[in-house]
C-alpha positions in Angstrom: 0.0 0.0 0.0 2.8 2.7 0.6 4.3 1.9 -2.6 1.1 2.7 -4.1 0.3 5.9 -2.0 4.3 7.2 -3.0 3.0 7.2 -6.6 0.4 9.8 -6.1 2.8 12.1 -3.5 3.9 15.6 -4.0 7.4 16.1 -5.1 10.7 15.6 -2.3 10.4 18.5 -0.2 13.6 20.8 -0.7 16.6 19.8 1.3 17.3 22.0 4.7 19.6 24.7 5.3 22.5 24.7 6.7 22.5 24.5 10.4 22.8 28.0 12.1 23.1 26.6 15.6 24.8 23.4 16.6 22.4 21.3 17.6 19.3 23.1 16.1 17.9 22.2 12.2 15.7 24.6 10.0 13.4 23.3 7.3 13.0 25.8 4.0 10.8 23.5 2.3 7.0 24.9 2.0 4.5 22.9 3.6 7.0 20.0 4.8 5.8 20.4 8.5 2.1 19.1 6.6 3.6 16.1 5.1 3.1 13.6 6.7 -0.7 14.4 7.7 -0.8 14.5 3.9 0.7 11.1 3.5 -1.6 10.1 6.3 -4.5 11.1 4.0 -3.7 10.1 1.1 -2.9 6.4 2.6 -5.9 6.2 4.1 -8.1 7.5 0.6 -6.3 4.7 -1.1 -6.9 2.2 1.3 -10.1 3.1 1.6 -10.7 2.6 -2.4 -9.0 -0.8 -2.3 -11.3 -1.6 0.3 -14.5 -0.4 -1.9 -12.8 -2.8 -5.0 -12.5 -5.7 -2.6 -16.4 -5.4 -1.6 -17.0 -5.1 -5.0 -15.7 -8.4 -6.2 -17.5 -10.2 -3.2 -20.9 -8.8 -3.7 -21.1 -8.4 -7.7 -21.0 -11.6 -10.5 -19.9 -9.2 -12.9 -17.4 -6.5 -11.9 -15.2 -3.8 -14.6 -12.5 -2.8 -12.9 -10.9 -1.5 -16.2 -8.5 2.0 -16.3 -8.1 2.2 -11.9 -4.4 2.6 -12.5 -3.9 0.5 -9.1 -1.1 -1.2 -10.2 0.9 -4.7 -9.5 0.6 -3.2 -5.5 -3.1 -2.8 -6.0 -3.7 -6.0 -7.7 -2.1 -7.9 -4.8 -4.2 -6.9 -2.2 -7.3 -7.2 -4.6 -6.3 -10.9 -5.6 -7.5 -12.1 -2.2 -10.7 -11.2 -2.4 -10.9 -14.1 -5.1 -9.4 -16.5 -3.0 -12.3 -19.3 -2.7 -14.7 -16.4 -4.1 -18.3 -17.5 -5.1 -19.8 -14.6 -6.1 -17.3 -13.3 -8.9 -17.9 -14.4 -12.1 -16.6 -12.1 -14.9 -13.6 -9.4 -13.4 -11.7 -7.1 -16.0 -8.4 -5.9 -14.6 -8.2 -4.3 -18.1 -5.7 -1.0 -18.0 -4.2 -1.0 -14.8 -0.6 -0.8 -15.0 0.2 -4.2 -13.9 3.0 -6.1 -15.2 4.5 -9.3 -14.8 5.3 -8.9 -11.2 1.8 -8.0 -10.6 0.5 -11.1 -12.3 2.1 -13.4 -9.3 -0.7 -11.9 -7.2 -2.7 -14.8 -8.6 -0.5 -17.6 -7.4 -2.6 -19.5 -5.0 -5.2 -17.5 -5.6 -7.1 -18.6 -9.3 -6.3 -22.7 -8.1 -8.7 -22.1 -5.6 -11.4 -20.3 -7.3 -14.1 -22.1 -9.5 -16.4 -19.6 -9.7 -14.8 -17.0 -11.8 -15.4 -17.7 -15.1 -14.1 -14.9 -17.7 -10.9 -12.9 -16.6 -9.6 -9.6 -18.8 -6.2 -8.5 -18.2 -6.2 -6.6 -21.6 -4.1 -3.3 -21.8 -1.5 -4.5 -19.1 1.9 -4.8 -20.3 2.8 -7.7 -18.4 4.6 -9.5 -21.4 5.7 -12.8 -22.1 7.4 -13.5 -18.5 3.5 -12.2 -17.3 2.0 -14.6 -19.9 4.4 -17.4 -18.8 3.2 -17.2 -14.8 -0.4 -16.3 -15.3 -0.4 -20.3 -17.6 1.3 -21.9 -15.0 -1.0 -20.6 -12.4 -4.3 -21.3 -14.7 -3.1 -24.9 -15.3 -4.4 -25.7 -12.3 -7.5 -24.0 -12.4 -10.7 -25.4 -12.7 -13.0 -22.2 -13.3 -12.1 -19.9 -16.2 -13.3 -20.4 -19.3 -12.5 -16.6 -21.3 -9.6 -15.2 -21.1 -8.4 -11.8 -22.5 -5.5 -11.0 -22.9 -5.4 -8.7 -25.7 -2.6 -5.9 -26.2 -0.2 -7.2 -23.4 3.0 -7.0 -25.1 2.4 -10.6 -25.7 4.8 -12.4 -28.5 6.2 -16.0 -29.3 7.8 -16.9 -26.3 4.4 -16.1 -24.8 2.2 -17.7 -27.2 4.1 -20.4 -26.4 2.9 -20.8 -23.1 -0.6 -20.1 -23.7 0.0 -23.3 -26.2 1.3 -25.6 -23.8 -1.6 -24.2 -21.5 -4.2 -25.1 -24.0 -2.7 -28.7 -23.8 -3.4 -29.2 -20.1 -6.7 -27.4 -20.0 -9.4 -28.5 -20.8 -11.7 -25.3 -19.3 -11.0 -22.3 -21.6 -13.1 -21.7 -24.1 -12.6 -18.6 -25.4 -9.1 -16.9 -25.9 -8.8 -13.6 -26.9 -5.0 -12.5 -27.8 -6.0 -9.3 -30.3 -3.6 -6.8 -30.8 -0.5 -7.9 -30.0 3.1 -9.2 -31.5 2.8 -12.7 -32.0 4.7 -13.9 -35.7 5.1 -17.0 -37.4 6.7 -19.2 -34.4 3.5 -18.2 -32.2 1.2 -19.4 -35.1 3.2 -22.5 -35.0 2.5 -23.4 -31.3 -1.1 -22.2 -31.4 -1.6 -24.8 -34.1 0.5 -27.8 -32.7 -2.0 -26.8 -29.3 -5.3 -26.6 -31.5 -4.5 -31.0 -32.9 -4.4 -32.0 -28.8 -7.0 -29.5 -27.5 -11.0 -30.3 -28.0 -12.8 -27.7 -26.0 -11.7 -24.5 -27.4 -14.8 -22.6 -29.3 -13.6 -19.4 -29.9 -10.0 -17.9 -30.9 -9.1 -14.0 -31.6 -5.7 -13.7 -33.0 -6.9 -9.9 -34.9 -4.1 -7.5 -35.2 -1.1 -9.5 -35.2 1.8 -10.7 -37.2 1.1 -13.9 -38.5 1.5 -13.2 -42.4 1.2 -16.3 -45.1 3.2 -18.8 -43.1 1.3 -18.3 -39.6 -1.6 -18.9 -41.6 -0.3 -21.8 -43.3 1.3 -23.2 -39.5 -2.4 -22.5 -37.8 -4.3 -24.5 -41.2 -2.6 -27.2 -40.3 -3.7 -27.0 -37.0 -7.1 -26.4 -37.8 -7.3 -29.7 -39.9 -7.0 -31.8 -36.8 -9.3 -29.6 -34.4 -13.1 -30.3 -34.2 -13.7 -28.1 -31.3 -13.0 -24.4 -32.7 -16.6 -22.4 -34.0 -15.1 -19.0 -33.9 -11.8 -18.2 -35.6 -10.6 -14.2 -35.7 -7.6 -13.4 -37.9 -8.7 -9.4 -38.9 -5.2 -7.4 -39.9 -2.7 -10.1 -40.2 -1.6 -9.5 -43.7 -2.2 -12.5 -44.7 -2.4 -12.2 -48.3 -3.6 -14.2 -50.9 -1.0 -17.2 -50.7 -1.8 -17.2 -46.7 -5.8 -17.5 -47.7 -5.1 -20.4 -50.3 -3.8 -22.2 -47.6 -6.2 -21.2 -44.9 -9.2 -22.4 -46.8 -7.7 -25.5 -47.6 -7.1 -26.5 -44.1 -10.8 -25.3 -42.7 -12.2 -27.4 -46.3 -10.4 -30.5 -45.0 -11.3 -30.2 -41.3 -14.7 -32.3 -39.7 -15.3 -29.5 -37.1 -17.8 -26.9 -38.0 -16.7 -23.1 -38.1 -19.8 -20.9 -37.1 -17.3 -17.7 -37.6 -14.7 -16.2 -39.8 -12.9 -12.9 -39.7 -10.3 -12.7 -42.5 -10.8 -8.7 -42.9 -7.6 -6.1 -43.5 -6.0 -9.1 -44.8 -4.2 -7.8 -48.4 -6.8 -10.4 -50.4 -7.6 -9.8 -53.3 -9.5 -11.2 -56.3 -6.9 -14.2 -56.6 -7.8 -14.6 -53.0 -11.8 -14.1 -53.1 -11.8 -17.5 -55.2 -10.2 -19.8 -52.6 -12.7 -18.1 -50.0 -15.7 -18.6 -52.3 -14.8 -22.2 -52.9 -14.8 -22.7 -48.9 -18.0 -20.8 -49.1 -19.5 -23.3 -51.4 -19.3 -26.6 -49.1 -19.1 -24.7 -46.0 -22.9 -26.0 -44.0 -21.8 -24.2 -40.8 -20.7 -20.8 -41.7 -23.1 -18.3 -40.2 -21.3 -14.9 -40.6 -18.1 -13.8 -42.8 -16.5 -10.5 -42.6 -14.1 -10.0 -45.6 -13.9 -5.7 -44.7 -11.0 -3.6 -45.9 -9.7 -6.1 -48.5 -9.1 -5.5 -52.4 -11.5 -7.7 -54.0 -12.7 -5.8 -56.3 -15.4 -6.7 -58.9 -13.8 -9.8 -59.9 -13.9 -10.8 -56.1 -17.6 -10.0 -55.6 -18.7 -12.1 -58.1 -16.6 -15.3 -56.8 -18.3 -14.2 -53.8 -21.9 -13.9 -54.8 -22.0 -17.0 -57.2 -20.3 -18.8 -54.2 -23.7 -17.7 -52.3 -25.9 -18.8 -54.5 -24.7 -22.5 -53.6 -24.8 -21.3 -49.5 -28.0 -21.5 -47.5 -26.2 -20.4 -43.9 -24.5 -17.5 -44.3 -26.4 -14.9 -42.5 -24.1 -11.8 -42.1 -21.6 -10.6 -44.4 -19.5 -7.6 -44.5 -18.0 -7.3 -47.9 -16.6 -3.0 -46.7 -14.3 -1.2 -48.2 -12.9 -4.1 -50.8 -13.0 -1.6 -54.2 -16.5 -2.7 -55.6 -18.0 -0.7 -58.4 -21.8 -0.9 -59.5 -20.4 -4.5 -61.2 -19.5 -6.3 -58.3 -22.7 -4.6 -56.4 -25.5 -5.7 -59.5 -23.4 -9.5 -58.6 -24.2 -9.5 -55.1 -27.6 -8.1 -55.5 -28.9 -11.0 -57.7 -28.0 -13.3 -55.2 -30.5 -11.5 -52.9 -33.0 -11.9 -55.1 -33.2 -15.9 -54.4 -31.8 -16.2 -50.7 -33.8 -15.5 -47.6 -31.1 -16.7 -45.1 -28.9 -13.7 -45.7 -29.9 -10.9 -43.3 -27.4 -8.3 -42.9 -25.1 -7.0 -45.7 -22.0 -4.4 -45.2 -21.0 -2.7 -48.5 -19.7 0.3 -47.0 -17.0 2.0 -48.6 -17.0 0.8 -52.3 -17.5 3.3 -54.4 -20.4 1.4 -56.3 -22.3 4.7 -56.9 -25.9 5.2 -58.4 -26.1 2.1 -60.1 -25.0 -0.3 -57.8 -27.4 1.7 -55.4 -29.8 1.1 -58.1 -29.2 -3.0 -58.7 -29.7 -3.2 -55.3 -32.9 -1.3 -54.3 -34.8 -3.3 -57.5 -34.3 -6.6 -55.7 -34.7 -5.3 -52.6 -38.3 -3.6 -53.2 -40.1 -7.1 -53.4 -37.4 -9.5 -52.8 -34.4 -11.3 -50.1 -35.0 -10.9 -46.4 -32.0 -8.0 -45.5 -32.7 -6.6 -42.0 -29.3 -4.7 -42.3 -27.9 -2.6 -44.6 -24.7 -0.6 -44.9 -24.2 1.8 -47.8 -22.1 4.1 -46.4 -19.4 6.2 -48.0 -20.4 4.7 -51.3 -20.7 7.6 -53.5 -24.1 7.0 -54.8 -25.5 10.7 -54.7 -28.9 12.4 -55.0 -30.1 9.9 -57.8 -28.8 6.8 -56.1 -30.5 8.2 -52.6 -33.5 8.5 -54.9 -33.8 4.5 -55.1 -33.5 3.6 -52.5 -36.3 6.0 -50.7 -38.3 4.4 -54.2 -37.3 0.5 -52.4 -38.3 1.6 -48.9 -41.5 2.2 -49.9 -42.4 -1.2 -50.9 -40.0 -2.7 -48.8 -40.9 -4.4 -45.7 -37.4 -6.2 -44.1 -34.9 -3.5 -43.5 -34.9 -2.5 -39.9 -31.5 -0.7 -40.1 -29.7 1.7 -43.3 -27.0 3.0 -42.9 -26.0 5.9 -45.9 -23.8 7.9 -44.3 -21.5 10.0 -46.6 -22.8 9.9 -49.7 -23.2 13.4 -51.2 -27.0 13.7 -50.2 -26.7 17.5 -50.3 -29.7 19.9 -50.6 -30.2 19.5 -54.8 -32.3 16.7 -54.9 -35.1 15.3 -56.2 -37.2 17.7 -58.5 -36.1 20.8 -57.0 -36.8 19.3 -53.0 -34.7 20.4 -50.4 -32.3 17.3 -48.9 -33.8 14.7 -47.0 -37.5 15.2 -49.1 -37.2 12.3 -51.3 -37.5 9.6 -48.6 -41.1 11.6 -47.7 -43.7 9.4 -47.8 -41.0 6.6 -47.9 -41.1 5.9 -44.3 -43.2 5.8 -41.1 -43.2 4.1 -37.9 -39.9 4.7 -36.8 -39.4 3.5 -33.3 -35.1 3.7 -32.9 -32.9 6.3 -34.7 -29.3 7.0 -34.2 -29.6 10.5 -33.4 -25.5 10.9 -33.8 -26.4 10.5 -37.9 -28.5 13.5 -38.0 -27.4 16.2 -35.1 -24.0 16.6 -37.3 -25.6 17.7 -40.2 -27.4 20.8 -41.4 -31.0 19.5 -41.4 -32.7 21.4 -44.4 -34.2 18.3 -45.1 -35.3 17.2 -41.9 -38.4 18.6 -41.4 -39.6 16.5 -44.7 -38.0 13.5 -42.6 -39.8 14.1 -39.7 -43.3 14.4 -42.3 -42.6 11.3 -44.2 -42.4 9.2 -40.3 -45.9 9.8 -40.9 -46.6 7.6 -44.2 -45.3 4.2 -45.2 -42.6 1.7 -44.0 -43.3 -0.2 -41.1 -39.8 -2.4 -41.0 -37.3 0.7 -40.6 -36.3 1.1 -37.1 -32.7 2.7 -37.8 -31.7 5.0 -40.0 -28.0 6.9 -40.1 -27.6 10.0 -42.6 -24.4 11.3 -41.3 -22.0 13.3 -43.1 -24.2 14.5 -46.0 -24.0 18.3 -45.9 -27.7 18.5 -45.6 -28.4 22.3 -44.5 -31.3 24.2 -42.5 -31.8 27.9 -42.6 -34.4 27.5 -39.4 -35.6 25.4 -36.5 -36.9 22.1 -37.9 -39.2 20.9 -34.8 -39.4 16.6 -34.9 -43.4 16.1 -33.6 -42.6 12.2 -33.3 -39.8 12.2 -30.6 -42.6 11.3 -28.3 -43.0 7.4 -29.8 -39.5 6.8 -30.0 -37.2 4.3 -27.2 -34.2 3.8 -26.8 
């Protein structure tokens, strides 16, 4: 405790004068005759706030103890309240200073505890030698079953540990290690630990280092594994050559993946084939986020004719992957014939009018989309037109998002922004508010009149970014029916 009350002291009082009597000392220093009732103090408030954390981990099942800053000091006298703890079920120690010294505060502690069942130590830079104790501690423990441990400094030598852990344990289910340094040796370990382990379901490795050979290291892993559902490998620059192999390995494996995350990943259309041939024989696959690739046209329509032979596939986010009206018209077919597919991301491609177009005549009388991203994606007045032309008739989309996409004032006949969705929609129960306040609303008081009209499905609409103006007060009569 007085290590952690020196952190929040006042600077060393100045050093004293010279004696001027023998036998007598002065003190210059201002205010050093109050110090120590100031160190009193401030031992006591801190004391006192440990003691408030301690009460809440007995008396709460779920407790965020995220960004205290209390430190490996604070962390050890929290860590008994844990100690044969029944209550405590989820605790985040996320952002707290505590490093690898800190993480011995759960030595004899976690063995003891089978209560506690997801534990975040995300945003602590306690490192590999951190890593290392917290496995060897967790061997032993018969209780957690998520653990986060995402931006921790974490690298091979770590993921090393957390391999041979997932050897001996057959608990965890969910490991979360996003954001941190792990390469191609780390891949390697995770994937010799995922042909022994069969009780893992869930695995976020977003944001790390793994390239074409991790990939390639984990695929082979993956092959022998039934267990895994959920598999997260956003922003590791994978590539096409890493994908070819990837999609082999999940082809040839028995178990069945619920979940893929292969966004930010450098694929591109060479890449979008081996995915859409996964895509085809997949009969598990519920949600696919290819975001912030390079597809491109060619890529979409792998993707879409891959869809046509899918009937799982509920959510896909295809953002930000260089699709023009083409690639768009390709996925909109699909939609056309497939119910199963209810939320689509296209954010961010600049498919413009047209592709705005391809999609709003299918989705008029046909598919079953309850989501529906078109933001940033250029499509203008005219395109904005078709779509308030499809929500009329429409009656699936609860939430469109169109932020960024030149809406402007000149639209529509000579109408004033927002005026050709009027008598497009009614009923609205939920808006994002954030979409509208940061515009100029001279087209929101023909919003708020065309609530009045038709569309029953739309609960969500965003129109941020879109330069639409208002020279007065627009007044919204229908705040009174919406919730939040």
């Amino acid at each position: 405790l007085w290590k952690l009350v020196e952190k929040l002291l006042m600077p060393k009082p100045s050093r004293p004068s010279k004696p001027t009597a023998e036998g007598m000392n002065w003190s210059v220093g201002a205010g050093t005759n109050l110090l120590s009732g100031f160190t009193g103090k401030l031992f006591r408030e801190s004391k006192q706030t440990l003691n408030e954390f301690a009460k809440e981990l007995r008396a709460f099942s779920s407790v965020d103890m995220s960004g205290r800053n209390f430190g490996d000091e604070g962390l050890f006298f929290l860590a008994e309240s844990l100690g044969y703890n029944q209550t405590a079920e989820e605790v985040s120690f996320a952002a707290n200073g505590i490093t690898a010294a800190g993480i011995k505060a759960f030595d004899g502690v976690l063995q003891s505890n089978i209560a506690l069942k997801t534990l975040n130590l995300s945003g602590n830079p306690i490192g590999d030698e951190g890593v290392k104790c917290l496995c060897d501690i967790l061997v032993d423990n018969a209780g957690v079953e998520r653990l986060q441990l995402s931006s921790v400094d974490l690298r091979d030598e770590g993921a090393k540990a957390i391999a041979e852990l997932l050897k001996n344990n057959s608990i965890l289910r969910v490991l979360e290690l996003n954001n941190n340094m792990i390469d191609y040796s780390g891949f390697t370990s995770l994937a010799e630990a995922l042909l022994e382990n069969s009780t893992i379901r869930s695995l976020h490795l977003n944001g790390n280092y793994g390239g074409a050979l991790g990939a390639n290291a984990l695929a082979k892993g993956l092959e022998g594994n039934k267990s895994l559902r959920e598999l997260h490998l956003h922003g590791n620059s994978i590539g096409d050559e890493g994908i070819r192999a990837l999609m082999s390995g999940l082809s040839s494996r028995k178990g069945k993946l619920a979940v893929l995350d292969i966004g930010n990943n450098s694929i591109s259309a060479k890449g979008a084939f081996h995915v859409a041939e996964y895509i085809k024989n997949c009969k598990s696959l519920l949600w696919i986020n290819l975001y912030m690739n390079d597809i491109g046209d060619e890529g979409a329509e792998k993707i879409a004719d891959a869809l046509k032979q899918n009937r799982t596939i509920t959510t896909i986010d295809l953002g930000g992957n260089n699709i023009h009206s083409k690639g768009a018209s390709a996925i909109a077919r699909v939609l056309k014939d497939n119910s199963v597919i209810t939320s689509l991301d296209l954010a961010y491609n600049p498919i413009g009018a047209d592709g705005a177009k391809a999609l709003s005549e299918v989705l008029k009388f046909h598919g079953n989309i309850n989501t529906l991203k078109l933001g940033w994606c250029q499509i203008g007045a005219s395109g904005a037109e078709f779509v308030a032309d499809m929500l009329r008739y429409n009656n699936t989309i609860s939430i469109l998002d169109l932020r960024a996409n030149g809406l402007r004032d000149e639209v529509c006949s000579g109408c004033n922004g927002l005026s050709f969705f009027h008598s497009a929609i009614y009923s609205l129960k939920h808006m994002l508010f954030y979409s509208l306040c940061i515009n100029y609303l001279q087209g929101a008081k023909c919003l708020a009149q065309s609530f009045k009209v038709v569309n029953e499905a739309l609960t969500s609409i965003d129109l941020a970014f879109n330069e639409i103006r208002v020279s007065n007060i627009i007044f919204f009569p229908f705040f009174s029916f919406f919730t939040y």
